[in-house]
C-alpha positions in Angstrom: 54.7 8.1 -64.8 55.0 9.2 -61.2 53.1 7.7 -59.0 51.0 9.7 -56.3 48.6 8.1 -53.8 49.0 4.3 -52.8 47.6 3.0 -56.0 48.3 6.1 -58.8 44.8 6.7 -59.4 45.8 10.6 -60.2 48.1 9.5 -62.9 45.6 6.3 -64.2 42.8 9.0 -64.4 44.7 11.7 -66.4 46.1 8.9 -68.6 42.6 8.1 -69.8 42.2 12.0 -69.4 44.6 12.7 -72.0 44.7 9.5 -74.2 41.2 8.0 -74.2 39.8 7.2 -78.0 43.6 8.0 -79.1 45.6 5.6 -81.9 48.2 3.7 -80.9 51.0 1.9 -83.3 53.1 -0.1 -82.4 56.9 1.4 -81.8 58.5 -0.6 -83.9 56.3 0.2 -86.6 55.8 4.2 -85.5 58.5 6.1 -87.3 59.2 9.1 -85.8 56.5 8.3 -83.4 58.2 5.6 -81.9 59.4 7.6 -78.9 56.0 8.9 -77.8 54.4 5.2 -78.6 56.8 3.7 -76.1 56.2 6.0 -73.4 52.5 5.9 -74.3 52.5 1.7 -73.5 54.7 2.6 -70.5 52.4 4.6 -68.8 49.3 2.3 -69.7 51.0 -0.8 -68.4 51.9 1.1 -65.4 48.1 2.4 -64.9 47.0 -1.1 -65.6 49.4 -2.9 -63.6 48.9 -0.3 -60.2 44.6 -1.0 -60.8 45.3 -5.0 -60.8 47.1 -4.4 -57.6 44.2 -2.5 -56.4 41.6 -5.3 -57.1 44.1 -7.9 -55.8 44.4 -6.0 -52.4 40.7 -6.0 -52.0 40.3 -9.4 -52.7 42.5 -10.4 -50.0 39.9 -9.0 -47.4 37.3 -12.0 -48.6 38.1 -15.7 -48.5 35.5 -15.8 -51.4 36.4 -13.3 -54.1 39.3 -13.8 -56.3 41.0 -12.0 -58.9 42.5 -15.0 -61.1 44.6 -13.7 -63.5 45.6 -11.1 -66.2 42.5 -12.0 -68.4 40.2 -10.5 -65.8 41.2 -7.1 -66.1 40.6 -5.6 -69.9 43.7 -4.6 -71.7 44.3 -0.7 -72.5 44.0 -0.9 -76.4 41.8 -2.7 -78.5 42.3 -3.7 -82.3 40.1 -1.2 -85.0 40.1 -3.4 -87.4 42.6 -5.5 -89.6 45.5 -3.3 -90.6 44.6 -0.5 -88.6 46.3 1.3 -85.6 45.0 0.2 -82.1 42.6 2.2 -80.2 43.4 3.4 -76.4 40.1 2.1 -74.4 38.0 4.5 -72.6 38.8 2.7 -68.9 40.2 -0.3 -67.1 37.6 -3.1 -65.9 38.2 -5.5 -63.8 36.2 -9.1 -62.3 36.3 -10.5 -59.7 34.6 -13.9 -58.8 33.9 -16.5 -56.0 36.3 -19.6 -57.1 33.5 -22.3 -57.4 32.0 -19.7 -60.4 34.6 -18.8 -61.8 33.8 -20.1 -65.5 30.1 -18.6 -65.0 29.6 -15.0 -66.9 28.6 -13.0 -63.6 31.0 -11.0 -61.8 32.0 -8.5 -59.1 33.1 -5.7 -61.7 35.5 -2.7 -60.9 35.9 0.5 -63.6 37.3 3.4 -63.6 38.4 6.0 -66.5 38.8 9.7 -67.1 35.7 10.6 -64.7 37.5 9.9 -62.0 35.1 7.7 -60.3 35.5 4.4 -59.2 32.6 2.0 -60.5 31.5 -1.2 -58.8 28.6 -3.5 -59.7 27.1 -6.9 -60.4 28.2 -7.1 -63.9 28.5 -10.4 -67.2 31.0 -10.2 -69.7 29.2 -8.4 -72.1 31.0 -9.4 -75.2 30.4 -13.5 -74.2 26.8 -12.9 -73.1 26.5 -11.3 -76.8 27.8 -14.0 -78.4 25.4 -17.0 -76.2 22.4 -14.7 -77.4 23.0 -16.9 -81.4 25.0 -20.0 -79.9 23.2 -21.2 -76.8 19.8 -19.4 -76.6 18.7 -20.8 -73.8 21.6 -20.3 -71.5 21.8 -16.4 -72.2 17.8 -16.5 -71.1 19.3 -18.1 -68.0 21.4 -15.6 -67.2 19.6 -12.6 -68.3 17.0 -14.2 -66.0 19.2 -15.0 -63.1 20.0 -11.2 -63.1 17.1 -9.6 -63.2 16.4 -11.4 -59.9 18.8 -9.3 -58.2 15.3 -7.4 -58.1 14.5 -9.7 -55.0 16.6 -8.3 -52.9 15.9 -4.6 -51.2 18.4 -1.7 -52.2 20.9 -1.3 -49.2 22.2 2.7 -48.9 23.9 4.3 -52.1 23.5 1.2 -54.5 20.8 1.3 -56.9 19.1 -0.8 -59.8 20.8 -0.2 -63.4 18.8 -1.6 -66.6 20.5 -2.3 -70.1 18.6 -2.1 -72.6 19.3 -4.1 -75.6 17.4 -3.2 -78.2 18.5 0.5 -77.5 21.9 -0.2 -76.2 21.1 1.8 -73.5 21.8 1.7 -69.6 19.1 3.5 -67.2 20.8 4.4 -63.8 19.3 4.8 -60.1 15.5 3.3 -61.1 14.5 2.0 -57.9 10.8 1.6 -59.0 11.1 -2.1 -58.7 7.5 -2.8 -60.4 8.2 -0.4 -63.2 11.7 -2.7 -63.6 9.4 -6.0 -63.4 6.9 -4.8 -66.1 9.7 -3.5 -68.0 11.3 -7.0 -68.2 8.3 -9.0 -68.7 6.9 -6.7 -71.3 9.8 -6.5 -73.7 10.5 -9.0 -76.6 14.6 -8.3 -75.6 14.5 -8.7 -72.2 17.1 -6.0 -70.3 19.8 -7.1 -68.5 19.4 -5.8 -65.0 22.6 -4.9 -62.6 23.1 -3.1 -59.2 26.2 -1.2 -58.1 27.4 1.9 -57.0 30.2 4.6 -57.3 32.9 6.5 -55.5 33.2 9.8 -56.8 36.6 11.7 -56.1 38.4 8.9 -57.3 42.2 10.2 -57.4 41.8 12.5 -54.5 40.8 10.1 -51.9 43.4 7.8 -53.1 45.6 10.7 -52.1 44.4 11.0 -49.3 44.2 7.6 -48.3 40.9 6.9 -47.9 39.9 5.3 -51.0 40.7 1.9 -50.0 38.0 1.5 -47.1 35.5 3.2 -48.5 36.2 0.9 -51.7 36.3 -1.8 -49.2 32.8 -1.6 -47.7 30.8 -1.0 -51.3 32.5 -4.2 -52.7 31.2 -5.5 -49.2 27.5 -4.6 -49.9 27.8 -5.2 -53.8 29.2 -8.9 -53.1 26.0 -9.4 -51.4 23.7 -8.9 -54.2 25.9 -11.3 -56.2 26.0 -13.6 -53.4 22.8 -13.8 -53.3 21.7 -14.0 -57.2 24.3 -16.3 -57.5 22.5 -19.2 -55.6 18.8 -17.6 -55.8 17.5 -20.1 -57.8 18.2 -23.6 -55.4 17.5 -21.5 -52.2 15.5 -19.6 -52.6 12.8 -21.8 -54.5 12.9 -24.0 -51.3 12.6 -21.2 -49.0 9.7 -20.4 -50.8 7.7 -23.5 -51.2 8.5 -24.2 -47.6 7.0 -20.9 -46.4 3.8 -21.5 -49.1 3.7 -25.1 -47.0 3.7 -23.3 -43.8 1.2 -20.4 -44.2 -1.6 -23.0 -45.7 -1.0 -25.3 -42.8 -1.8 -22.6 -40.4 -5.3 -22.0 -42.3 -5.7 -25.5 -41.9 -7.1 -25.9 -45.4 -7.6 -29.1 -47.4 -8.7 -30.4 -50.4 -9.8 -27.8 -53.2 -9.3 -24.8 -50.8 -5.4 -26.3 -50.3 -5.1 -26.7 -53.8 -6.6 -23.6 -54.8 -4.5 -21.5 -52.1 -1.1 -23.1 -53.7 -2.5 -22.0 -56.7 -2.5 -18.3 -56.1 0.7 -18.1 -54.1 2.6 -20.2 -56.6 1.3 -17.9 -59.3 2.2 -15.1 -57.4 6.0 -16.0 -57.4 9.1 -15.9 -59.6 8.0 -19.6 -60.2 5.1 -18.0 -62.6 7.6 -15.6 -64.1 10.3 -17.6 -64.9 7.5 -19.6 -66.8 6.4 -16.6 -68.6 9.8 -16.2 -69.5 10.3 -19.2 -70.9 7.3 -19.9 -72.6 7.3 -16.1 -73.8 3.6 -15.6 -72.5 1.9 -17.8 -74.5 0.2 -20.9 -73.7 1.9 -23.8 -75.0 -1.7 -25.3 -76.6 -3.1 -22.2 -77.9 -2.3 -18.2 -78.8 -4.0 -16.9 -75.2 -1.3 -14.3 -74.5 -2.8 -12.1 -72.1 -0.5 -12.6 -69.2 -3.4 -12.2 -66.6 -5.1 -15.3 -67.5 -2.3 -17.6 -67.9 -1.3 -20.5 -65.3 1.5 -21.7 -64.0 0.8 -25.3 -63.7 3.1 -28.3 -62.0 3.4 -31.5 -64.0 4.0 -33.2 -60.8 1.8 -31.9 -58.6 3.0 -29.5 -55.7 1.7 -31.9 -53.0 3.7 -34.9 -54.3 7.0 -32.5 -55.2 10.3 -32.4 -52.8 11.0 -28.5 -51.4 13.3 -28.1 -54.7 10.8 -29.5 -56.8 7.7 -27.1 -55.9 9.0 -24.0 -57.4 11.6 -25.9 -60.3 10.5 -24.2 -63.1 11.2 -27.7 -65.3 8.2 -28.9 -63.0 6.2 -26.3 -64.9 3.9 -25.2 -68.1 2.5 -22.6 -68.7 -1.0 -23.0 -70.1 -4.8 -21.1 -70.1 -7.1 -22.2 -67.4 -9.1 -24.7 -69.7 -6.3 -26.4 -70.9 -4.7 -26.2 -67.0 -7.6 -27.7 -65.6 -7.3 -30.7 -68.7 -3.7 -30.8 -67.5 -4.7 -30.8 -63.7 -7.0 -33.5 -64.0 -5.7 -36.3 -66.5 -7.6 -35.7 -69.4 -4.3 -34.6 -71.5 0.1 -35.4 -70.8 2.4 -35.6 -73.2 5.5 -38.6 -74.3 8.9 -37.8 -73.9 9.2 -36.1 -77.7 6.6 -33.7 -76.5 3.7 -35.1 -78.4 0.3 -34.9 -76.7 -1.8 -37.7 -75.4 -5.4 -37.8 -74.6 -7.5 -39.5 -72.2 -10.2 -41.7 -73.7 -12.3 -40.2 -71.2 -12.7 -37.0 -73.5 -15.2 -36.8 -75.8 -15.1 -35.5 -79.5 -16.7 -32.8 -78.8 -14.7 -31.2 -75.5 -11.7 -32.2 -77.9 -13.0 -29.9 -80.7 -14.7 -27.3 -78.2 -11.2 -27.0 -76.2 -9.1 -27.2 -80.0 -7.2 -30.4 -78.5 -5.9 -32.6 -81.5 -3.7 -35.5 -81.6 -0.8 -33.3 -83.5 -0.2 -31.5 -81.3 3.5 -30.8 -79.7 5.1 -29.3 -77.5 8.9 -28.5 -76.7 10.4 -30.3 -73.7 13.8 -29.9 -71.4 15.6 -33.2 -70.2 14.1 -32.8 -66.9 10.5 -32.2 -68.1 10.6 -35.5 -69.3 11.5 -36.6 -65.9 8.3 -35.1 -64.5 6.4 -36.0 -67.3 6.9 -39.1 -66.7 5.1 -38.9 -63.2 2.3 -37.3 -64.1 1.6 -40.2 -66.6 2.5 -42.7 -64.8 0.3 -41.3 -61.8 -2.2 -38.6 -63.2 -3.3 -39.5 -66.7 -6.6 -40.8 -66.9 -6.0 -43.7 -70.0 
């Protein structure tokens, strides 16, 4: 393969161009075919190799995104099954990651194939988020939730919002209705898996004519941004948050009920309520009210007694109705550490049955609910 252009784009395109989908044996094993099969992995090696390069070059311009290794870029072939000929893939992709999350699924992700575009995005190994979805449940919520907050952040110029759909296998380009986006995730059973990137078109040619570099240069700029930024949303940005809640109530100078009941909106106005929603799958954890309009995002320690990073944790949360809230709120119900409910004395029979609270009732708890927990009965739960 000859190479043309600094990084043989022209010749990795028409590679794909002309082998894409293709079977590939192994030479020793090809028969009169061996010939064709070894100039075949010559030229895919070569493509491979020169788009590593590429990736590693680019890295180099940022003291915080790396390209590792080998294992980050995909291989060229893929097996078809046990005793059958290999299959050419369909492109090249490529990760790279900031260092101190490396082993996390999110990435900086660079494709290209016989379109001849160049592909860069905010991206998770798809076939290891696939396989948390049975083993580790709650961590592939996690991350399906940590990227659909890369709906926080404002488009910049030529990058849009991209939507994968799982339960279609499908992937929705340039939607920049961000409350379409929003009802989309909180409305589906499966939630999507949201991305942003962008593309450079003309691939080969502008390698050519040596401008592909910079112009690949500045979108992995504005793309690393988005995963900078989704990447340490949830510590930050929660504190940002509660701090700015803190500040806009004490310049009403509010106190009391009118404090508590201002908290109360903005905090159920934020990604604090969501990611509750999320969890809890829009139920209330006492009873079946599912209408996402009346359900409440309440703090087991209460917002006014919580650190910055504790206001908006979402393990300082429930989700609940308003009755069972306002039980919550104000002592007459907690729970012990294996979930199971306790009720204040002070409630009679009657709210009990009225309100459907009974004593076997239970409720699913994280480690650091229990820590929380723990204050709230120990400072809030009327005996």
């Amino acid at each position: 393969m000859t190479k043309s252009g600094k990084f043989g784009f022209e010749q990795s395109v028409n590679f794909f161009r002309e082998h894409a989908g293709d079977t590939y044996i192994l030479p020793e094993k090809a028969g009169a075919d061996k010939e064709r099969m070894l100039s075949l992995k010559q030229d895919a090696r070569e493509a491979r190799y020169n788009f590593i390069e590429f990736a590693k070059q680019l890295s180099k311009e940022f003291t915080d995104l790396k390209y590792d290794n080998a294992d980050r870029c995909s291989r060229w072939c893929r097996d078809n099954g046990k005793g059958k000929p290999k299959i050419i893939h369909f492109y090249f992709w490529i990760q790279l990651k900031n260092p101190k999350w490396k082993d996390q699924l999110p990435s900086v992700s660079l494709s290209f194939g016989a379109e001849n575009c160049l592909d860069i995005r905010i991206d998770v190994e798809q076939d290891n988020l696939d396989k948390l979805r049975d083993k580790n449940p709650e961590l592939y919520r996690k991350i399906i939730e940590q990227q659909f907050h890369l709906l926080d952040k404002p488009l910049q110029n030529n990058i849009e919002y991209r939507c994968i759909i799982p339960e279609a296998d499908t992937l929705c380009y340039g939607n920049s209705d961000v409350e379409s986006l929003k009802k989309k995730y909180k409305n589906s059973e499966n939630k999507p898996l949201f991305q942003v990137g962008t593309k450079v078109k003309s691939l080969f040619e502008k390698d050519n004519a040596g401008t592909l570099f910079d112009e690949a240069l500045e979108l992995v700029r504005v793309v690393k941004s988005y995963y900078d930024f989704v990447m340490t949303y949830n510590e930050e940005n929660c504190i940002d948050r509660a701090e700015s809640i803190d500040e806009e109530i004490d310049d009403l100078h509010l106190k009391g009920e009118d404090r508590e009941a201002i908290v109360n909106l903005r905090v159920n106005q934020h990604v604090f309520r969501d990611r509750l929603l999320s969890r809890y799958k829009h139920h209330c954890i006492l009873c079946n009210v599912d209408q996402t309009e009346l359900l409440v995002a309440s703090h087991i320690k209460p917002w006014s007694k919580s650190l910055p990073k504790e206001k908006l944790d979402v393990d300082n949360g429930l989700l609940m109705c308003p009755n069972h809230d306002r039980l919550f709120d104000r002592g007459f119900i907690s729970f012990d550490d294996h979930g199971k409910i306790l009720i204040s004395s002070i409630l009679t029979a009657e709210s009990r049955q009225a309100l459907g609270i009974t004593g076997d009732i239970k409720i699913n708890l994280s480690e650091k609910n229990k820590a929380y927990l723990k204050y709230h009965r120990d400072k809030i739960f009327q005996k």
